[in-house]
N, C-alpha and C positions, 0 to 999 in steps of 0.2 A: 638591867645592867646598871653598876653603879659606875660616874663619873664624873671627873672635878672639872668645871669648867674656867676658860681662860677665853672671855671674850673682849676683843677689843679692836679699835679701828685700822690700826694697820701692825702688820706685820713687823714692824720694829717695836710696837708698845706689846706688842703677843711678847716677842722676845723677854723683854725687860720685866713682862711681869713673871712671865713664868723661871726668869734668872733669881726673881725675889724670891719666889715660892721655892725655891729647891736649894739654893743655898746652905749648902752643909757645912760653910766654915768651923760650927762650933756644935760637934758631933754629941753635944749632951744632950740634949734633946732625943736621939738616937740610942741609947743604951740597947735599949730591946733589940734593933736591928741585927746584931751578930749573932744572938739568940736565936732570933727567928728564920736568919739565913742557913743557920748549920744544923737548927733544927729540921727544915722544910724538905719536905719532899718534891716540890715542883720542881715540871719539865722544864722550866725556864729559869733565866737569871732574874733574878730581883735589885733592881740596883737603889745604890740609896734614895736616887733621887724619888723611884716609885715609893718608898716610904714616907716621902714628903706631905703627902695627904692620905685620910683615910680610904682605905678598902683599894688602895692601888689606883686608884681614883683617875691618874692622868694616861695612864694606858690608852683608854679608850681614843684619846685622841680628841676629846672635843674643848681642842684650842685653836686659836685661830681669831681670822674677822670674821663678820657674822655668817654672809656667804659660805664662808670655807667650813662653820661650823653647822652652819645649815644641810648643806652636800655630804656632809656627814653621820649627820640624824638622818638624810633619806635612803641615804646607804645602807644603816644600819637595818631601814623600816623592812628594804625591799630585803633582806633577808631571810626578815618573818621578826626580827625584835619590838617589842609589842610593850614595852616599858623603860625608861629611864628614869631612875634615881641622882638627881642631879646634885650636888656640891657646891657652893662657892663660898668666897669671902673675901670683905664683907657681905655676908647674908642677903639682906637686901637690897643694899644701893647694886648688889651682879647682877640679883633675879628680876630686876626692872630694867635692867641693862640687858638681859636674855629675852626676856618678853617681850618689851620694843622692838630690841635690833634681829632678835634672831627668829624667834616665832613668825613674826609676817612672812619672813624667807621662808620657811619650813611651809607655810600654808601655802604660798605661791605656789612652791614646787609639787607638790601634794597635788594639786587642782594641774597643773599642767599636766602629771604624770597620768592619772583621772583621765584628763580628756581626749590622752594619746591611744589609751585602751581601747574608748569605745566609739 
């Protein structure tokens, strides 16, 4: 699954960065979007803001702090998803920012779910 990530320490800086990311004041950047709305066939609405990153990217949901985006990935595991294609930007300074903060949560949880099993 592909998905844009939005990690950050609390819940009001989640806000503010994903207010940045989706910001549609100035819909040129956007042309394609009517095209591809009245073209599409999906069951679903596409709103701008989901165009805001590639491949609908924030759907997925994995915004949040790290916790909220960790309980997220395990969510996803325990359904059988078995890959994430992860997004961010800046590139690097997020995915050191995921790896630190959000990974150790993810392993934690992992190993506790593990130990509940057997």
């Amino acid at each position: 699954m592909a998905a844009y990530v939005i990690c950050r320490d609390t819940e009001e800086e989640v806000a503010a960065e994903y207010a940045r990311i989706t910001d549609v004041k100035d819909a040129k950047g956007y042309v394609g979007y009517d095209d591809f709305v009245s073209k599409s066939k999906l069951e679903q609405e596409v709103k701008l803001q989901d165009y805001s990153v590639s491949n609908r990217g924030l759907r997925p949901n994995l915004i949040g702090t790290p916790e909220q985006i960790a309980d997220r990935i395990i969510a996803y595991e325990q359904v059988g998803l078995d890959l994430l294609l992860l997004q961010f930007s800046p590139q690097l300074e997020e995915m050191e920012r995921f790896s630190k903060k959000v990974m150790p949560i993810v392993e934690e949880k992992r190993k506790a779910l593990t130990a509940t099993i057997y």
